[in-house]
C-alpha positions in Angstrom: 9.0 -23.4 21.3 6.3 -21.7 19.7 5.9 -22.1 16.0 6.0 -18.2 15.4 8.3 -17.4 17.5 10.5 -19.8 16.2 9.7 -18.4 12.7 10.0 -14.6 14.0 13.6 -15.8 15.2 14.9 -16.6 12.3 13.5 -14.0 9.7 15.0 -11.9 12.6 18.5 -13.4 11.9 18.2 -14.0 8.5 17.4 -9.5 8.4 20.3 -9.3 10.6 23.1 -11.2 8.3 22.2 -9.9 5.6 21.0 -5.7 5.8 22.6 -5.6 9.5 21.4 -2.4 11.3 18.8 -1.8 8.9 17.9 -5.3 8.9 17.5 -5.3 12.5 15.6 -1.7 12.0 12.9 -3.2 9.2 12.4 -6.4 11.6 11.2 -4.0 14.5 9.0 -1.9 11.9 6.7 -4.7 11.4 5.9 -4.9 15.0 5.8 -1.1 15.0 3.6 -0.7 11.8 0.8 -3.5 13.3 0.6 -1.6 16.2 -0.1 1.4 14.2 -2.7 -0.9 12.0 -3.9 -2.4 15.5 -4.9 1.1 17.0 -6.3 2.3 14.0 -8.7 -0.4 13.6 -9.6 0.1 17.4 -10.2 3.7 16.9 -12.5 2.9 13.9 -15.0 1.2 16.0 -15.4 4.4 17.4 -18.5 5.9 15.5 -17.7 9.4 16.4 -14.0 9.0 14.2 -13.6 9.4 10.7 -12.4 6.3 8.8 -10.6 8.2 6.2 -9.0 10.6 8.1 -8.0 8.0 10.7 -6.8 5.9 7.5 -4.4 9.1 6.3 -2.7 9.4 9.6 -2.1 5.3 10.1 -0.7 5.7 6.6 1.0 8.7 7.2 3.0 7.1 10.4 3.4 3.7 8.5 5.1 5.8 5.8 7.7 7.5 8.3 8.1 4.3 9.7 8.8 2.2 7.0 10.9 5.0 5.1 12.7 7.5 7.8 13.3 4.9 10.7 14.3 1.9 8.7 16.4 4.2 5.7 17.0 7.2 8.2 16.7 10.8 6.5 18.1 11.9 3.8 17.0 13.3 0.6 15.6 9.6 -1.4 13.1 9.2 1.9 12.0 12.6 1.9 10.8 12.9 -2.0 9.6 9.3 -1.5 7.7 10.5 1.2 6.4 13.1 -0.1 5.4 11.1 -3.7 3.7 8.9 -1.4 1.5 11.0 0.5 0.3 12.9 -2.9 -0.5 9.5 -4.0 -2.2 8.4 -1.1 -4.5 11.6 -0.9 -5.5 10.9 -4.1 -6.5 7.1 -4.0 -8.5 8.1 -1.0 -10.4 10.9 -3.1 -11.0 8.1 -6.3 -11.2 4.7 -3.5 -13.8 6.3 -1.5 -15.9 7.3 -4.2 -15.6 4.1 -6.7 -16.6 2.5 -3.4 -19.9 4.1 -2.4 -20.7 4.2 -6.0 -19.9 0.4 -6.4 -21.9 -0.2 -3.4 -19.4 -3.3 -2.1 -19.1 -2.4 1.3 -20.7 -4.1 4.0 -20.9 -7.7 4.2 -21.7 -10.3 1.6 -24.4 -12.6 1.0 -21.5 -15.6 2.3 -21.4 -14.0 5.9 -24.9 -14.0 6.2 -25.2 -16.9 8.4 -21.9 -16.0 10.3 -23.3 -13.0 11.6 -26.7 -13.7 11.6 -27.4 -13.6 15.6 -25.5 -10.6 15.5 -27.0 -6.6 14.9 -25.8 -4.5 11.9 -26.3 -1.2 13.6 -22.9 -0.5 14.4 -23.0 3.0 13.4 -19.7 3.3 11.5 -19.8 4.2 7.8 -19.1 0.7 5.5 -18.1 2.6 3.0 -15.5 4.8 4.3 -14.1 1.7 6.3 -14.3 -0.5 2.5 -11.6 2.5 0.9 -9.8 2.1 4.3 -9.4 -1.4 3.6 -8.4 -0.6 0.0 -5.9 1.7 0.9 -4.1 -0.2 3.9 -3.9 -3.3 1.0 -2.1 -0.5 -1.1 0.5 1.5 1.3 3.1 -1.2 0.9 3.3 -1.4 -2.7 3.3 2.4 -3.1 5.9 2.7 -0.6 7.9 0.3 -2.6 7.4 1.8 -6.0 8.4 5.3 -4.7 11.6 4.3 -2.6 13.3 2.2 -5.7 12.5 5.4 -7.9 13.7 7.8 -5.7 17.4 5.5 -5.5 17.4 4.8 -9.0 17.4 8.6 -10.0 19.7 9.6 -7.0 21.7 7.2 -8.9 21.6 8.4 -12.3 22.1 11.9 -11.1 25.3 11.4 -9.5 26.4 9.5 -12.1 25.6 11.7 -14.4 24.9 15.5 -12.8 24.7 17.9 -15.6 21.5 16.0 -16.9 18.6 17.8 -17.7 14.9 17.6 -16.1 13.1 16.2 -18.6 15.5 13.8 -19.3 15.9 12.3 -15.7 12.4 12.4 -15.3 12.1 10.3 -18.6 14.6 8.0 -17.0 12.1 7.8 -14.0 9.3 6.7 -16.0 11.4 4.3 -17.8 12.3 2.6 -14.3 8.6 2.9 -13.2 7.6 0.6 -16.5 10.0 -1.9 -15.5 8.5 -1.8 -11.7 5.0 -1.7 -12.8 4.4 -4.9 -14.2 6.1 -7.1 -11.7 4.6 -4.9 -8.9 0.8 -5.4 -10.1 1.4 -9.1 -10.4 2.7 -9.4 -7.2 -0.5 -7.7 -5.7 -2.5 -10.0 -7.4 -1.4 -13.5 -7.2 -0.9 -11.7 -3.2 -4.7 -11.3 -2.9 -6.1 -14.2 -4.6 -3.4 -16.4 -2.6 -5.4 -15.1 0.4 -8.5 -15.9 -1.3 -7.8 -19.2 -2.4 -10.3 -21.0 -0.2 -13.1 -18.8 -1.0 -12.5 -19.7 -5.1 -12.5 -23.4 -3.4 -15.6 -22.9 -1.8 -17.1 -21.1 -5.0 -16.5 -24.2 -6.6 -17.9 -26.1 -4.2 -21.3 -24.3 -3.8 -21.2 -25.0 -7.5 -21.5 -20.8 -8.3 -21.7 -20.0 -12.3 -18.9 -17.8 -13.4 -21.7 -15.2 -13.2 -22.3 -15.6 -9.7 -18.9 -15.2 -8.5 -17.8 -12.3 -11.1 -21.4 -10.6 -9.7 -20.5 -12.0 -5.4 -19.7 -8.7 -3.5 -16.8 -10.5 -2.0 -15.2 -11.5 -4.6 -16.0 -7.9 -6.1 -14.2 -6.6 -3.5 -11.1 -8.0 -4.2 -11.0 -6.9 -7.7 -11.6 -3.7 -6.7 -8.7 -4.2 -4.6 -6.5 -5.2 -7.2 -7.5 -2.7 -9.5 -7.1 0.0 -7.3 -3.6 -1.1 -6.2 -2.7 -1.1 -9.6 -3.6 2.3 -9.9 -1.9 3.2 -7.2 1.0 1.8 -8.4 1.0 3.5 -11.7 0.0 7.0 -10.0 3.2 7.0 -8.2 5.5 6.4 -10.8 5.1 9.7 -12.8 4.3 11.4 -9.3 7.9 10.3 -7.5 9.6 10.9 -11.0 8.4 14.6 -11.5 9.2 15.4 -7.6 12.8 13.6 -7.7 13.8 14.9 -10.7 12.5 18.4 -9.8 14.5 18.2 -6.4 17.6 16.8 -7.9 17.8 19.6 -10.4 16.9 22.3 -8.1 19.7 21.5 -5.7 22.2 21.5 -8.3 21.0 25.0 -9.4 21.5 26.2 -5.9 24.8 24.6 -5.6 26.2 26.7 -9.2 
């Protein structure tokens, strides 16, 4: 048997003992979000299609995906939808200017020979498909963030109902600090993990720390990580102000 599929098997099983349904529901939603990814990237080869806006809707569908179909409907996936989409139209706003301004799109001086019998004129925009990249590294993490806020306020609400605005959205921050932290350091021992053999073969060429802090490649995954971090610490005030708006407002119609 094939290696993946044996290893597909058994994070299906291991999904399936332990969340049940929704296990079974968040092992198909990785098949359904890389199609999503797969059909974006296609259409991006398309010079006629805007990156960005191709990038919102892939991130728009990933988002119902990953929140409505796997944790159904109900009033945490909604605000953390929502929190997530404010979030995301922002980081493309900042991402795709810090981009062209930072001038890292395109390829690096270490592809050169790689794609050297190849042409350049492609005619899609680098630096709309470099804040694509940025942002499809982020939508996980963001999704994340938003979804354990939105259930740790549901919680605290229930528990305790008659609390005030302010304060609930004070207890949202507080569980954002806790997130944030972990969160950013899990994106970036994630990306330079994936990067590990390029820092090898840094080493190897014998580059100066100058060279590789000034290497577009490895400029680009900074970037990455920087951004993500944002990201992550935009949607933490963002979900707490819309949850604890939401919560309060429903109890006031309710009276």
């Amino acid at each position: 048997m094939n290696v993946i599929v044996l290893l597909a098997i058994i994070l299906c099983l291991l999904m399936v003992m332990v969340g049940g349904k929704q296990g079974f529901r968040s092992f198909l939603s990785l098949f359904l979000n890389f199609g999503v990814l797969f059909i974006t990237i296609f259409l991006m080869t398309n010079p006629k299609n805007s990156p960005i806006i191709l990038t919102f809707i892939a991130c728009t569908i990933i988002s119902w995906i990953s929140l409505f179909y796997i944790n159904q409907t109900n009033s945490k996936t909604i605000t953390a939808f929502i929190a997530t989409m404010i979030t995301i139209v922002v980081l493309l706003l900042f991402i795709t200017f810090v981009t062209k301004k930072a001038m890292i799109q395109g390829f690096s001086e270490e592809s050169t020979e790689e794609i050297s019998i190849f042409s350049l004129y492609i005619g899609v925009n680098f630096v709309q498909i470099g804040a694509s990249v940025i942002i499809m590294s982020t939508i996980g993490a963001i999704m994340d963030v938003a979804i354990s806020i939105a259930s740790s306020m549901h919680e605290i609400f229930y528990r305790n109902p008659s609390i005030s605005k302010k304060a609930l959205f004070t207890s949202g921050l507080g569980i954002g600090r806790d997130i944030l932290g972990t969160d950013t350091n899990t994106l970036f021992f994630a990306f330079f993990g994936g990067y590990l053999s390029l820092l090898i073969w840094f080493k190897d060429l014998s580059y100066s720390l100058g060279e590789i802090i000034n290497s577009k490649v490895f400029s680009a995954e900074i970037m990455t990580i920087f951004c993500a971090g944002i990201g992550i610490a935009l949607i933490i005030p963002i979900a707490s102000f819309i949850n604890a708006y939401y919560l309060v407002r429903t109890r006031e119609k309710t009276l």
